[in-house]
C-alpha positions as CSV (number, residue, x, y, z in Angstrom):
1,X,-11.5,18.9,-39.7
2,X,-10.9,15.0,-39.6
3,X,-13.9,12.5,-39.6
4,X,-13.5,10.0,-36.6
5,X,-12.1,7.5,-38.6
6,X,-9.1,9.9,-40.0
7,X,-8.8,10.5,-36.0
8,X,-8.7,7.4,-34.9
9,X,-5.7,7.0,-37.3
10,X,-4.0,9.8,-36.9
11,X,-4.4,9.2,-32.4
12,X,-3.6,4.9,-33.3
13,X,-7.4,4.8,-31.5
14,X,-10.4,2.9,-32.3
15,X,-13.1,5.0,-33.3
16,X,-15.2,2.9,-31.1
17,X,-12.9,4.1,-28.0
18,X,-13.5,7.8,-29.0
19,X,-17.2,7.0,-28.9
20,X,-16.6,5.5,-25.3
21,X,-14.5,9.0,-24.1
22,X,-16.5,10.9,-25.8
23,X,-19.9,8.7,-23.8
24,X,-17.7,9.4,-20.3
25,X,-16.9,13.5,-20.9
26,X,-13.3,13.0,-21.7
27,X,-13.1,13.7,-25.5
28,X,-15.3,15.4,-27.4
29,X,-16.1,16.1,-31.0
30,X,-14.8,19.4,-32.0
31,X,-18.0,19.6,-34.3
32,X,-20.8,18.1,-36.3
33,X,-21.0,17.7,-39.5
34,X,-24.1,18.9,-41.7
35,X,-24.9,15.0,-41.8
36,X,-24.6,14.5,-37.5
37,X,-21.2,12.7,-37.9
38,X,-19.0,13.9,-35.9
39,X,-15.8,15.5,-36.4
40,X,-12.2,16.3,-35.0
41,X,-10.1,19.1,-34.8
42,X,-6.2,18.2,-35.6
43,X,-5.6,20.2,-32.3
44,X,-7.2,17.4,-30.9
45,X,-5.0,14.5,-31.2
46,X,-2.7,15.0,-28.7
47,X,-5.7,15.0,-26.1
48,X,-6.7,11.7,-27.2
49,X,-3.2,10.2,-27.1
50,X,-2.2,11.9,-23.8
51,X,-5.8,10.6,-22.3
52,X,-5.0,7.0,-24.1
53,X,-1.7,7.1,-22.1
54,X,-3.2,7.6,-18.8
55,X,-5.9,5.0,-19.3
56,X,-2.8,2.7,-20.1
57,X,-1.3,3.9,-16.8
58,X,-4.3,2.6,-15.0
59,X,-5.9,5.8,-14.2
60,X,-9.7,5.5,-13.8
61,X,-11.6,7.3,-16.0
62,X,-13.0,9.3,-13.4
63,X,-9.8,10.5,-12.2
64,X,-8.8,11.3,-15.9
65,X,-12.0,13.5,-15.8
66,X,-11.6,15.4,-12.9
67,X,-7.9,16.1,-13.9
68,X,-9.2,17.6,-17.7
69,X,-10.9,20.0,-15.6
70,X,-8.5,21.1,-12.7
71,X,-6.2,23.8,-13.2
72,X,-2.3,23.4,-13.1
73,X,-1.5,23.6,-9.6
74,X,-4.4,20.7,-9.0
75,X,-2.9,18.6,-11.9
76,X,0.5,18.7,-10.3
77,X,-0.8,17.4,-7.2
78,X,-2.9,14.7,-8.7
79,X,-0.1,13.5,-10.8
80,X,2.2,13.5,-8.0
81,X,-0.2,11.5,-5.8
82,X,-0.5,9.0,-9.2
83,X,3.3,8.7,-9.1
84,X,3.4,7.8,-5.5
85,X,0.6,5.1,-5.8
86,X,2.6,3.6,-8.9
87,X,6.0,3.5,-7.7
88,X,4.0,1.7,-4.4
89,X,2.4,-0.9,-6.9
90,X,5.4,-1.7,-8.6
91,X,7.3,-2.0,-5.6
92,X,4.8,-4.4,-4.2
93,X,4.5,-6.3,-7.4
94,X,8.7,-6.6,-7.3
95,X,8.5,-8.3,-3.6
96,X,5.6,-10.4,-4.6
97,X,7.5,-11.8,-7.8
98,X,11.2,-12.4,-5.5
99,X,8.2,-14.4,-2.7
100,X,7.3,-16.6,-5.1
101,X,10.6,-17.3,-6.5
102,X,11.3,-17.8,-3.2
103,X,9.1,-20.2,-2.6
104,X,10.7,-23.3,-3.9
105,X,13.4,-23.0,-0.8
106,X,13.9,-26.0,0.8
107,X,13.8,-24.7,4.2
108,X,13.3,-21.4,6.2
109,X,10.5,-20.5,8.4
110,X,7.1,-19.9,7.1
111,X,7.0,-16.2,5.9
112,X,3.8,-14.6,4.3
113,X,3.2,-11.2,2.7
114,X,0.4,-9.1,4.0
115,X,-0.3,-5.9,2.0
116,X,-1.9,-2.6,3.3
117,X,-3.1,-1.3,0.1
118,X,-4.5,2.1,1.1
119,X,-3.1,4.7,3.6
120,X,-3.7,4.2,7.0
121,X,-3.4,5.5,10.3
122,X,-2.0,3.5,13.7
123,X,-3.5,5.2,16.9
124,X,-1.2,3.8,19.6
125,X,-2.3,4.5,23.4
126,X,0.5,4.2,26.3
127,X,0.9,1.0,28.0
128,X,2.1,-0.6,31.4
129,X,2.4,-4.1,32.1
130,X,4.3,-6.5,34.6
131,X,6.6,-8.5,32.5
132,X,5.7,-12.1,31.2
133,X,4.2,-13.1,27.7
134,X,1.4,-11.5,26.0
135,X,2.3,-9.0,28.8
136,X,-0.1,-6.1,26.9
137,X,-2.9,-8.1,26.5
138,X,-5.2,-7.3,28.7
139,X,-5.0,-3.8,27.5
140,X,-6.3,-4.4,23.9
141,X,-9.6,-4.7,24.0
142,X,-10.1,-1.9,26.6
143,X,-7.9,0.1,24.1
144,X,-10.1,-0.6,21.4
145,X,-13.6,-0.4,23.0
146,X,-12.7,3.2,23.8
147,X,-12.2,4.0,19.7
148,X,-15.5,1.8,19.1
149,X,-16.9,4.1,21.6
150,X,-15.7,7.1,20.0
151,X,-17.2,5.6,16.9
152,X,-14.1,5.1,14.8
153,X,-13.8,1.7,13.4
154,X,-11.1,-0.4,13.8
155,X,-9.7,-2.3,10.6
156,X,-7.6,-4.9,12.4
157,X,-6.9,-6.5,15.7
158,X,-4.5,-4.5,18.0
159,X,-0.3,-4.6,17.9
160,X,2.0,-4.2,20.6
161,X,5.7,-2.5,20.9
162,X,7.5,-2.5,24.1
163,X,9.7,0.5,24.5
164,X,11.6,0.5,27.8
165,X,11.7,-1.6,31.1
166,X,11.1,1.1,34.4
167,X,10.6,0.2,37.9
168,X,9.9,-3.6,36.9
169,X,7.5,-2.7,34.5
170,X,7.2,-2.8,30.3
171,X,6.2,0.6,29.1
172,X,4.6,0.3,25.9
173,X,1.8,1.3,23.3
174,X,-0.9,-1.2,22.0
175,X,-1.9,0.1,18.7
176,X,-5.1,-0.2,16.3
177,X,-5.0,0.5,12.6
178,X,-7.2,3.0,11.2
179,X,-8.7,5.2,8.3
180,X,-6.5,8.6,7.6
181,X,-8.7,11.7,8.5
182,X,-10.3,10.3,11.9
183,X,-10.0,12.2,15.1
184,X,-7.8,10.5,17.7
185,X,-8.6,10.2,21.6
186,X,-7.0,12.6,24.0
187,X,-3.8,10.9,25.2
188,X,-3.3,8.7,22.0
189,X,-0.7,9.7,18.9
190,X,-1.2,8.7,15.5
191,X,1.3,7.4,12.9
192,X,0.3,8.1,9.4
193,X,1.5,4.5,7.2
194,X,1.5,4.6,3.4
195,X,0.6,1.5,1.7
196,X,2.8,-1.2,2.7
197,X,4.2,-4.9,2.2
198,X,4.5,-6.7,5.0
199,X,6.7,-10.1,5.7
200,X,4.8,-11.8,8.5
201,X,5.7,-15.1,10.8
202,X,3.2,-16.0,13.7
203,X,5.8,-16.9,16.4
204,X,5.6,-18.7,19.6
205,X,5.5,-16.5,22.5
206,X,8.6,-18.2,24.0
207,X,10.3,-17.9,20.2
208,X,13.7,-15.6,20.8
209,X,15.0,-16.1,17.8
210,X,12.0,-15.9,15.4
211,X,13.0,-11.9,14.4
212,X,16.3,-13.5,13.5
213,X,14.9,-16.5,11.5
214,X,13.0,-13.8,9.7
215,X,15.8,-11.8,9.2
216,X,17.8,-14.5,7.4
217,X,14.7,-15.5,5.3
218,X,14.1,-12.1,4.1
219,X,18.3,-12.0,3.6
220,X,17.4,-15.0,1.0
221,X,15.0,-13.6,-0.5
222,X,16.4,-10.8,-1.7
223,X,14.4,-8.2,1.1
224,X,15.4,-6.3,4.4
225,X,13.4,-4.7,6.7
226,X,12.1,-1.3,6.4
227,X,11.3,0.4,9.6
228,X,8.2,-0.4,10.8
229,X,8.0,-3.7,13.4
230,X,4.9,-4.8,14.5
231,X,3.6,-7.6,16.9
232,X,0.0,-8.7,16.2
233,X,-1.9,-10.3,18.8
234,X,-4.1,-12.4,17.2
235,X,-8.1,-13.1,18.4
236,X,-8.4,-16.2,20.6
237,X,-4.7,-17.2,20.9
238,X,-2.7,-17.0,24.2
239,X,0.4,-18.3,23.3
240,X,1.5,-17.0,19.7
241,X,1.7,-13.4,18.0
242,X,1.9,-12.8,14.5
243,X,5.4,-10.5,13.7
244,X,5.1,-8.3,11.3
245,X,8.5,-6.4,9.1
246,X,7.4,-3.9,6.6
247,X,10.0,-4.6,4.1
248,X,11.4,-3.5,0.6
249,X,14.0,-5.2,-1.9
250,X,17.8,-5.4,-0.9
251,X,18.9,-4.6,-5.0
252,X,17.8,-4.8,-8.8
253,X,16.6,-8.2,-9.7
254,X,17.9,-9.9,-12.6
255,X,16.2,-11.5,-15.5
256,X,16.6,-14.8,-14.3
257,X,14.8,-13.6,-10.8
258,X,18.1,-13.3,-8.9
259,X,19.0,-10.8,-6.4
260,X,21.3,-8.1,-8.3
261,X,23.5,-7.7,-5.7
262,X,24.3,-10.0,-2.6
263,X,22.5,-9.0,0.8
264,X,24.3,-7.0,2.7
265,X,23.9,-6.5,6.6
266,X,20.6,-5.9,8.2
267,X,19.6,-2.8,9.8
C-alpha cells in the first residue's frame, strides 16, 4: 500500500488533487490506515492517471463520474459522443484562428462567424409566395406563432430557402431553429444540425452577387462552404437579410497561419 504522497508520485498528481477526486467520487482511497490517513493500492494508479487525462481533455467531472460507473457498451458511446464534440471544437477553433488572420485584408466584404455550439434542430414549414424581395416574409411570424403555440420555443429569428419557381410562384420553406428532442407540427420536417461555424454577410436585398463576394472571401481565407445555406431575415428590417454559409477549412494550415494548400474550386 502507498501513502498519498508515494501516489501522488508514482500518478505525477498532487496529493491535494487526489483529495479533490476523491471529495467528487472519482478516486478513492483503497484503505485507511490505523492512524485515518489514507492509503493507495498500486492497482490504482492507472485510474488516477487515466482520470487525470480526461480532466486534461476537458471532460467535466461529472461526466468522468458517470462514465466510472457505466458498463462498456455505455462508455463507448460516451467516448464517442466526446470525440465528436472535440473534433467540433477544434475545428471551430481552426476557422476562428484563419478569421482572425484574416482579418488584416485590405479589402473583401464584411464576413463574421456565428457559431451554433450545441445540436439543434431546424423545423422548416412549406411556403408560397409571389416573387419580389423578402418574398417569404409575411409567412414568418405566422410560422412561428404556431410553434409558440405549440409551446416549443424558438432560439432565433426565422430563415428562408426558395426551392423552385411553379405557376409564377416561389415554393419554399421558412424555417426556425430549435432544441433536439421537441415534437414537430403536422406538415413540418425537421433537420437535425450538429454544432456549426457559420460565415455570415447581411446583404442588400437587391445584392446578386453578395453569395459570390462571400465565396471569394471565404476562398481567401482559407474556408469553403459546407452544405448548409441559410437566409436570415432579421427583426425590423425590410430591405437586408443576413446569409448565412456553414463552412469548414479548404487544407492544413501552416505554422505561419497560411493556407496549406491553394483553394481550389467552390462547390
Amino acid at each position: 500500500m502507498l501513502t498519498i504522497s508515494q501516489f501522488a508520485d508514482r500518478c505525477g498528481l498532487s496529493p491535494s488533487a487526489l483529495r479533490f477526486y476523491e471529495r467528487k467520487g472519482l478516486l478513492l482511497p483503497s484503505a485507511r490506515r490505523a492512524n485515518g490517513y489514507r492509503a493507495y493500492a498500486p492497482g490504482q494508479v492507472g485510474e488516477a492517471r487515466f482520470i487525470s487525462s480526461l480532466r486534461a481533455a476537458g471532460i467535466s467531472l461529472s461526466a468522468i463520474r458517470e462514465f466510472l460507473r457505466k458498463d462498456a457498451r455505455t462508455r463507448e458511446t460516451m467516448l464517442a459522443f466526446w470525440r465528436q464534440d472535440l473534433s467540433a471544437r477544434l475545428l471551430s477553433l481552426q476557422l476562428a484562428d484563419q478569421y482572425l488572420r484574416g482579418l488584416g485584408a485590405a479589402s473583401g466584404p464584411r464576413v463574421h462567424l456565428e457559431q451554433w455550439a450545441e445540436p439543434s434542430v431546424l423545423v422548416w414549414f412549406p411556403a408560397t409566395a409571389p416573387p419580389g424581395p423578402l418574398a417569404f416574409r409575411a409567412a414568418v411570424p405566422a410560422c412561428k406563432k404556431e410553434l409558440e403555440r405549440r409551446g416549443i420555443p424558438v432560439l432565433t429569428s426565422g430563415y428562408v430557402r426558395t426551392l423552385d419557381v411553379a405557376r409564377g410562384q416561389l415554393l419554399g420553406e421558412v424555417g426556425f431553429r430549435i432544441k433536439p428532442r421537441r415534437r414537430l407540427p403536422p406538415g413540418c420536417r425537421g433537420q437535425e444540425v450538429p454544432p456549426t461555424l457559420f460565415a455570415t454577410l447581411e446583404c442588400a436585398v437587391r445584392d446578386e452577387q453578395a453569395a459570390h463576394r462571400v465565396f471569394r472571401f471565404l476562398a481567401e481565407l482559407g474556408f469553403r462552404p459546407d452544405g448548409l445555406h441559410l437566409e436570415r431575415y432579421l427583426p425590423g428590417v425590410a430591405d437586408r437579410y443576413l446569409l448565412m454559409l456553414s463552412v469548414r477549412r479548404l487544407g492544413p494550415v501552416a505554422a505561419d497561419g497560411e493556407g496549406g494548400s491553394s483553394p481550389g474550386p467552390l462547390g
